[in-house]
C-alpha positions in Angstrom: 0.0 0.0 0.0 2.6 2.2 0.8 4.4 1.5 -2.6 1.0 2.1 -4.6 0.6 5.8 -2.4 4.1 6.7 -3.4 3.3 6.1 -7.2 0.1 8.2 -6.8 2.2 10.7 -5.5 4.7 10.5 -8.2 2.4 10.6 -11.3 0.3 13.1 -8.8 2.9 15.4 -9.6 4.6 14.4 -12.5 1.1 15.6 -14.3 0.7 18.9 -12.4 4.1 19.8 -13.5 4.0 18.5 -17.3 0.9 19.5 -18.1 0.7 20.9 -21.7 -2.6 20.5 -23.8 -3.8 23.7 -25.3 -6.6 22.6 -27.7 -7.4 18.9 -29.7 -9.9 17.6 -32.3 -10.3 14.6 -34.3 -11.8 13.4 -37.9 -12.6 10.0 -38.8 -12.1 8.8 -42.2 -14.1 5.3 -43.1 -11.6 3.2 -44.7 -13.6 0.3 -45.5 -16.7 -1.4 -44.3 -15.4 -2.3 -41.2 -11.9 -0.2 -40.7 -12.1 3.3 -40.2 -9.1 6.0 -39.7 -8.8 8.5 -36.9 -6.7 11.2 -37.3 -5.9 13.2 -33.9 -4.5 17.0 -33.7 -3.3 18.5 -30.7 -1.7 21.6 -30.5 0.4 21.7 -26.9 2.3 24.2 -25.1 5.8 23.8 -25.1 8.0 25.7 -22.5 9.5 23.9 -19.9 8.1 21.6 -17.6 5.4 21.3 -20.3 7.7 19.8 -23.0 8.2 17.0 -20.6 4.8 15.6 -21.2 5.2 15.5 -25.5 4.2 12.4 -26.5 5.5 10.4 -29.7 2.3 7.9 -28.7 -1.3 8.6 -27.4 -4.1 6.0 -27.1 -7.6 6.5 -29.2 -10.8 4.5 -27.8 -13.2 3.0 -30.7 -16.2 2.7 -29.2 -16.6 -1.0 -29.2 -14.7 -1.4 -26.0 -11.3 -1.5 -27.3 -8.4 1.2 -28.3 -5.0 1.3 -29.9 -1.9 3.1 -30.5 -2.0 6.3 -32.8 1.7 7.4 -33.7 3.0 10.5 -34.6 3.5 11.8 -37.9 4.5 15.3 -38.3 7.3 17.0 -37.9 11.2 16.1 -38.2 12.7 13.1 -36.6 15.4 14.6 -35.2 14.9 14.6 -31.0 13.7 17.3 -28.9 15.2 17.9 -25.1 14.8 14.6 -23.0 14.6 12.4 -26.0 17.8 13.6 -28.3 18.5 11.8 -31.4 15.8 10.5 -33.9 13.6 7.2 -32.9 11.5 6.4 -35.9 8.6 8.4 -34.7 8.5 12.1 -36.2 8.6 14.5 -33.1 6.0 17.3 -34.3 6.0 20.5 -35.3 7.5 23.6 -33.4 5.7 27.5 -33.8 7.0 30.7 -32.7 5.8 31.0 -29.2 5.0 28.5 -26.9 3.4 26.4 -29.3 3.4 22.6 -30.6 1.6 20.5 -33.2 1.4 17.6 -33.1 -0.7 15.2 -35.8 -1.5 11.3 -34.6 -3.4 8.3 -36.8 -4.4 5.3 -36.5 -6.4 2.6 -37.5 -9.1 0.3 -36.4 -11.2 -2.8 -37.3 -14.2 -3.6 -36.1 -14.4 -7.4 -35.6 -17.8 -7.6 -36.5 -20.6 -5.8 -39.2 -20.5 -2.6 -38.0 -24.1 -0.9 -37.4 -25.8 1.4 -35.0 -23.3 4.5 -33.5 -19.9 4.7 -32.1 -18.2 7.0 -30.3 -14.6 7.3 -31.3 -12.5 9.5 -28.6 -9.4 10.8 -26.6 -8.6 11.2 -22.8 -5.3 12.2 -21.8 -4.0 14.3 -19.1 -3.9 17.4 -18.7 -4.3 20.9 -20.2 -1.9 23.9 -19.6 -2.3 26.2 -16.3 -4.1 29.3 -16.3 -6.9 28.7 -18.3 -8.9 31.9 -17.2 -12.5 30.1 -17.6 -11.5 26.5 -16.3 -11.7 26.5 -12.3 -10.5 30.2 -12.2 -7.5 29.2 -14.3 -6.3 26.5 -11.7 -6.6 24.4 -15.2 -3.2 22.3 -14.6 -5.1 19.1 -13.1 -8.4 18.8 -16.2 -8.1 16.4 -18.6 -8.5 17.0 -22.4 -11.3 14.6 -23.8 -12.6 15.0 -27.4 -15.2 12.6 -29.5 -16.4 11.9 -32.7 -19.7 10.3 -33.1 -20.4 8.4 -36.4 -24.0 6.7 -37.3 -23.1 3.8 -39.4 -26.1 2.8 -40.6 -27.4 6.7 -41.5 -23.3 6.5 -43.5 -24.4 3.6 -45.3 -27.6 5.2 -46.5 -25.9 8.3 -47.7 -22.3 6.9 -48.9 -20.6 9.0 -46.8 -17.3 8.2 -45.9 -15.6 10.7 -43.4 -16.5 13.2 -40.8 -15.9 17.2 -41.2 -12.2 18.6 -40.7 -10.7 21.8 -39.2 -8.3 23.6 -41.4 -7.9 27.0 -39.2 -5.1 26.6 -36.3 -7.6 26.7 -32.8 -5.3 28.9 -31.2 -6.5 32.0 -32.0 -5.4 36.0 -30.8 -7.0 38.6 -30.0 -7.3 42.3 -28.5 -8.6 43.8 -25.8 -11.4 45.8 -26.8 -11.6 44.9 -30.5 -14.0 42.6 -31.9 -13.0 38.9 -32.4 -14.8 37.4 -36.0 -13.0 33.7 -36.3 -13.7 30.8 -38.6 -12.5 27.4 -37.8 -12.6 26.6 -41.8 -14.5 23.4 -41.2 -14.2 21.2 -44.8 -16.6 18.0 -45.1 -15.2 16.0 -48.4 -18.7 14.6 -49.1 -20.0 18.0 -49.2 -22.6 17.0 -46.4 -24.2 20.0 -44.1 -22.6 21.9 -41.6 -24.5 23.5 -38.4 -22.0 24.5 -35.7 -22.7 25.5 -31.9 -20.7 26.0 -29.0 -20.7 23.7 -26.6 -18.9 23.4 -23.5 -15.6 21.7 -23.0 -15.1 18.2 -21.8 -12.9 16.4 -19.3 -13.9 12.8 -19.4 -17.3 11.2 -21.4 -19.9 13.1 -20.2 -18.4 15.3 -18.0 -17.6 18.9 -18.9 -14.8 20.6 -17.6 -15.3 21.9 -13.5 -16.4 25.6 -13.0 -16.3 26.9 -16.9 -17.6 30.3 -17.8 -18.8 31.0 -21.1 -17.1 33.8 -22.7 -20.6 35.6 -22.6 -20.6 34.8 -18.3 -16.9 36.6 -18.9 -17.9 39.5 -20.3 -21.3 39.7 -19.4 -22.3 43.2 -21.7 -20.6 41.9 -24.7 -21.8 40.0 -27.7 -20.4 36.8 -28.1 -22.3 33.6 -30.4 -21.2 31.4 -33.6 -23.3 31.7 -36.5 -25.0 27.7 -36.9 -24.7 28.0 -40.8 -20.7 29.1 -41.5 -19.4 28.5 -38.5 -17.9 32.2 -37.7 -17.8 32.7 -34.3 -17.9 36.9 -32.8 -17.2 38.8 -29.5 -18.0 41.6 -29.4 -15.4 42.8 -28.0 -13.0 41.1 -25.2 -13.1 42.7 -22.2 -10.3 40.3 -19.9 -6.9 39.4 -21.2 -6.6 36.2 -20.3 -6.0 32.4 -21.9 -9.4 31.1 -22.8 -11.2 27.8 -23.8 -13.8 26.9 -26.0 -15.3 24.0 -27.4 -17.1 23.6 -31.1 -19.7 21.2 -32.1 -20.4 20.1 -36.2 -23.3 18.2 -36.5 -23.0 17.0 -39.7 -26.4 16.0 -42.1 -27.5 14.4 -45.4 -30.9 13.4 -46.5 -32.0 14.7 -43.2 -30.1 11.6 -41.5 -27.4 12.8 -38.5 -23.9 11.7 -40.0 -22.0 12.6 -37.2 -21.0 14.9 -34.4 -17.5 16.3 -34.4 -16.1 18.4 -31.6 -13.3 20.9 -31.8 -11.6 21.8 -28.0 -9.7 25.2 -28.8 -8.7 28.5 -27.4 -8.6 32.2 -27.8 -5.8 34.3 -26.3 -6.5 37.8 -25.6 -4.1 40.7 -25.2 -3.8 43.9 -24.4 -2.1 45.3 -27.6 -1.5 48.7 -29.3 -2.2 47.0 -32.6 -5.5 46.2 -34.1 -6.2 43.3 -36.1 -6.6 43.8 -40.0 -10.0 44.7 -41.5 -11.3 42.7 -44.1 -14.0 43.4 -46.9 -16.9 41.3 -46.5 -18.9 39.4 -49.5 -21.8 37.7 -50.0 -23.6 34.0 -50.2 -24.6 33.3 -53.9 -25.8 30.3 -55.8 -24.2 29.1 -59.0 -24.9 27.4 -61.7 -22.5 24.7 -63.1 -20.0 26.6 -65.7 -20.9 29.8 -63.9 -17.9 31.8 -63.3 -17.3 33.3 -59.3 -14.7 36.4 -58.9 -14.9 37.9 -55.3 -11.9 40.6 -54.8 -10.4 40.9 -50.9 -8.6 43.9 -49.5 -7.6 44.0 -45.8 -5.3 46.6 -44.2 -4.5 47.5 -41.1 -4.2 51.2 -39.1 -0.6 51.1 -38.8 1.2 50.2 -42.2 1.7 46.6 -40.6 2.4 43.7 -43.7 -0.8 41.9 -44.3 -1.1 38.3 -45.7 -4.5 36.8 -47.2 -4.7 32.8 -47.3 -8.1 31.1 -48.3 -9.9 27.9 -46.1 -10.3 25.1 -46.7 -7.4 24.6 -48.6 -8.6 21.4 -50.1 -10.7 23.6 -52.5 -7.5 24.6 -54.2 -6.4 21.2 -55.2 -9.8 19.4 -55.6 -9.4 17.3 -58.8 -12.2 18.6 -60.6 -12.8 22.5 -61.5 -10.6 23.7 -58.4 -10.7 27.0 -56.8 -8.0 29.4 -57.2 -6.7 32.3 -55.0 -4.1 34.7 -55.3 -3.0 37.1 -53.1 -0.3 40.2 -53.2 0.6 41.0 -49.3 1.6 44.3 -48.2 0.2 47.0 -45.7 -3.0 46.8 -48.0 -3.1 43.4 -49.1 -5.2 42.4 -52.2 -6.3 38.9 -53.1 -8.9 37.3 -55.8 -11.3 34.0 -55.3 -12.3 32.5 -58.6 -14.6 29.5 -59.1 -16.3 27.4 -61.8 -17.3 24.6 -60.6 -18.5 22.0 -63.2 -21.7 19.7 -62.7 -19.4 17.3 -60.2 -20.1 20.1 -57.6 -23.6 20.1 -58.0 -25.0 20.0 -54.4 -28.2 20.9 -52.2 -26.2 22.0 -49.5 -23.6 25.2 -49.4 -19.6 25.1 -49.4 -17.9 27.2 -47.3 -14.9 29.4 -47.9 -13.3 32.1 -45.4 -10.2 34.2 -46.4 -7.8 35.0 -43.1 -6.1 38.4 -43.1 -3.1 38.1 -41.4 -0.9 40.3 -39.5 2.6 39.8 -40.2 4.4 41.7 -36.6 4.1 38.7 -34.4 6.5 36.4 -33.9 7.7 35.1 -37.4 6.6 32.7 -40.4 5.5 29.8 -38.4 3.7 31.7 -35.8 0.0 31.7 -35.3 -1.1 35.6 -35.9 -3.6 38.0 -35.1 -6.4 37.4 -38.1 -9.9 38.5 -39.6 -12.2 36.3 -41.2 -14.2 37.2 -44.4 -16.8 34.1 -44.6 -19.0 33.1 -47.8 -21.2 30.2 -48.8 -21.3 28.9 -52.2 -24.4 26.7 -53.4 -23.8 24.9 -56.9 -26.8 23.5 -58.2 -28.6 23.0 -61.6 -32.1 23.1 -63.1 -33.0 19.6 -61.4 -31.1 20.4 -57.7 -33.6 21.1 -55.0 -31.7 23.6 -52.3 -33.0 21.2 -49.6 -33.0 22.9 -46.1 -30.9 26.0 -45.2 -31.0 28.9 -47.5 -28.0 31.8 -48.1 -28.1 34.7 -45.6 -30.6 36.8 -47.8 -33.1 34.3 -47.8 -32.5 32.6 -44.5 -33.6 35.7 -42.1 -34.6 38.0 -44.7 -31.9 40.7 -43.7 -30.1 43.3 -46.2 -27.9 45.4 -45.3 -26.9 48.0 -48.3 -25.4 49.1 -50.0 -22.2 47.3 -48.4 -19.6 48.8 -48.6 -21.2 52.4 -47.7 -20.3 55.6 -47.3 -23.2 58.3 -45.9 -26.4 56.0 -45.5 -26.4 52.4 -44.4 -30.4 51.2 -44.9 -31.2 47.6 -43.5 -34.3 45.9 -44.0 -36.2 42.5 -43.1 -38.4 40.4 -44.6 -39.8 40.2 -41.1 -40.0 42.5 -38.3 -37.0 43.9 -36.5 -37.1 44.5 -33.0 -34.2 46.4 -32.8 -31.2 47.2 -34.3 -27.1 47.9 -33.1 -24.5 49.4 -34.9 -21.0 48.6 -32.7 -17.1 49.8 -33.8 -14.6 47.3 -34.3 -13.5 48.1 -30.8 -17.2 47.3 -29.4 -18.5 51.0 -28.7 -22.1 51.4 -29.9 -22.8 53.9 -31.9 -26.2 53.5 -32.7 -29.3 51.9 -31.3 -32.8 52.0 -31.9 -36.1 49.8 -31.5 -37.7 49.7 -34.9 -41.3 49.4 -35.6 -41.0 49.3 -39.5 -38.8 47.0 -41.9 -36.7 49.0 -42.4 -34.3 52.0 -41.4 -31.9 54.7 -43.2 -29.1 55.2 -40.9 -26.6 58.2 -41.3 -23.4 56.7 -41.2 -21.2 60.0 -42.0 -18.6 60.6 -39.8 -18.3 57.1 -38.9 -14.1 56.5 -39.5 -13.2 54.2 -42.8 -13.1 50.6 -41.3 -15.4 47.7 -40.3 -18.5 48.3 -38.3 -20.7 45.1 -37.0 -24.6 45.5 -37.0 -26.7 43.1 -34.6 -30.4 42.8 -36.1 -32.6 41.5 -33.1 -35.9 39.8 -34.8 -38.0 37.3 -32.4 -35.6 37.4 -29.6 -32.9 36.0 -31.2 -29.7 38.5 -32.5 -28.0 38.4 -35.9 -24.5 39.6 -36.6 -23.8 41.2 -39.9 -20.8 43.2 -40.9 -20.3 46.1 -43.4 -17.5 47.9 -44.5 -17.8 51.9 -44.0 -15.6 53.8 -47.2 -14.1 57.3 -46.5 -15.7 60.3 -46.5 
């Protein structure tokens, strides 16, 4: 007994002092009928003791009682302090700061027909300290857990073959006082629908993480929701700086059938900073036709002559095999970039595709760093004469909210296809500037004098609030 206390003790403290996860999710690709791939990203922190708990090895549980190895397979093989000298097992990949990524897969099958739902998953200890919304940031003894629900039998009556994927790093910065838009880029290959939600973070199987505040319970004045259709997640504004955790949930449909429920366990770091992140045009939703030709032209800038980088999500729309996207992009202190897309009749589809172009700042850190961003986020509907748009409309139609012309420069009018309670118009940095009940469908606002930049307007119909941005042009 007193042997077994003394280990306790040991791994007691080895865990409180290595402690290192900063965020984790997990995709699952379906092999074969009975053999499906998980592939498991964690990104870790990295300063010492932290680095002691990197792990070339990590255990995934299949949901049919059993679990396996998933290796490493990013990075160099070259060692890393503790384990010098390479070992067959890549070591991850370092980022400027104190920052680690680390990729695992593996494999699994089923030794039966496989039918009914699984849950496919990852435990392991423990997060980084100071979490500010996890047990008042005494974070260093909660677990990360993540899952990844699949329905089988709803996969087999849809062909469907893999779960969504996150393309956007989860570690994301942002400012005191200036309004955080981010977009995890989520990418399903079967082109399945998308809704998203925050949920809250887990430590174990059904058991969220002890004493968590919602960043809404953090900044209790401040606007702060994901929009269920694209994903785009804004808080208006940050009012703490602090480390913060957050988890995202992808329900994922077809045929009205639930696919699968993917979970994303990430955080937002929020500074106090003199520099503001870049501002980014946004565009619209739009339907196409097969052979139809897309152009959508990005400019993002930032107040202090800062280098600015544009890069498109998902990637995997730039190398698709069939009618691929293309972007290109000219950085500088006002960075320009085009989208064009003609998709052919293989992208014919009842549900939307998703695309969100990152402005990035260049001043932190280096190339390899994860930077201060914007998102500008569109959906993209391909369908012919004979496709039904089955379920969720674009924006336009969805809520019946315009807001034009967009960019503006004296007058801003918004209008509903149903009645508006109220309406918001808040800076960048979260000060309101206008707000008014309305008891009409519309509204003419006078936006001169407002400065050039990006202004976010929250539409309140039926007691729920919509986020829409617009762009406000110089005098």
């Amino acid at each position: 007994m007193k042997y077994l206390a003394c280990l306790v003790i040991l791994f007691s403290s080895y865990y409180a002092s290595a402690t290192h996860y900063r965020s984790a999710d997990m995709s699952i690709r379906r092999v074969s009928a009975n053999v499906l791939e998980a592939t498991l990203t964690t990104y870790a922190k990295w300063s010492s003791p932290s680095n002691l708990a990197d792990k070339d090895t990590v255990t995934i549980s299949w949901g049919d009682g059993s679990s396996s190895i998933a290796y490493r397979v990013n990075g160099p093989d070259v060692g890393f302090p503790g384990a010098p000298g390479p070992n067959g097992i890549p070591d991850g990949e370092l980022l400027e700061g104190d920052f680690k990524k680390n990729v695992y897969i593996a494999t699994h099958q089923y030794t039966s027909a496989m039918n009914g739902v699984y849950k496919i998953s990852f435990f392991d200890f423990n997060r980084m300290d100071g979490i500010a919304n996890i047990q008042a940031g005494n974070s260093v003894n909660v677990p990360m857990y993540i899952e990844v629900s699949i329905d089988i039998d709803n996969m087999d009556a849809t062909g469907s073959m893999a779960t969504p994927v996150f393309t956007v790093p989860p570690i994301y910065f942002a400012n005191l006082n200036d309004t955080l838009v981010f977009n995890p880029g989520a990418y399903d290959a079967d082109g399945d629908l998308m809704q998203f939600s925050l949920i809250t973070p887990l430590q174990a199987d059904g058991q969220n993480v002890p004493s968590y505040r919602t960043l809404d319970v953090v900044c209790p004045d401040r606007a702060f929701d994901i929009d269920t259709d694209n994903g785009d997640i804004t808080w208006i504004t940050p009012c703490q700086v602090g480390i913060y955790s957050l988890a995202i949930q992808i329900r994922e449909y077809r045929n009205g059938l639930l696919l699968s429920t993917t979970m994303r366990d990430m955080q937002f770091i929020v500074l106090s900073d003199p520099y503001h992140p870049p501002v980014i045009n946004p565009v619209v939703d739009t339907i196409l036709t097969p052979g139809d030709v897309l152009n959508y032209s990005f400019m993002a800038s930032v107040d202090d002559n800062d280098s600015v980088s544009l890069e498109l999500f998902p990637p995997q729309f730039l190398t698709a095999g069939n009618s691929p996207a293309t972007f290109t992009s000219q950085d500088g202190s006002i960075a320009t970039g085009n989208f064009t897309w003609a998709p052919n009749a293989s992208w014919n589809n009842e549900y939307p595709y998703i695309f969100t172009v990152a402005a990035k700042r260049s001043y932190m850190l280096g190339p390899n760093a994860l930077l201060q961003s914007s998102f500008s986020t569109f959906r993209v509907w391909v369908a012919d004469s004979n496709t039904v748009i089955a379920g969720i409309k674009p924006k336009q139609q969805e809520v019946g909210i315009r807001l034009y012309p967009n960019p503006a420069q004296r007058y801003l009018n918004i209008d509903a296809d149903q009645r508006i309670d109220a309406v918001s118009i808040h800076s960048a940095n979260g000060k309101v500037l206008f707000n008014s009940p309305m008891t009409n469908g519309g509204q003419k606002i006078d936006i001169l004098g407002y400065a050039a930049g990006m202004y976010y307007v929250r539409v309140y119909i039926g007691g729920r609030a919509y986020t829409r941005k617009f762009l406000k042009y110089a005098d």
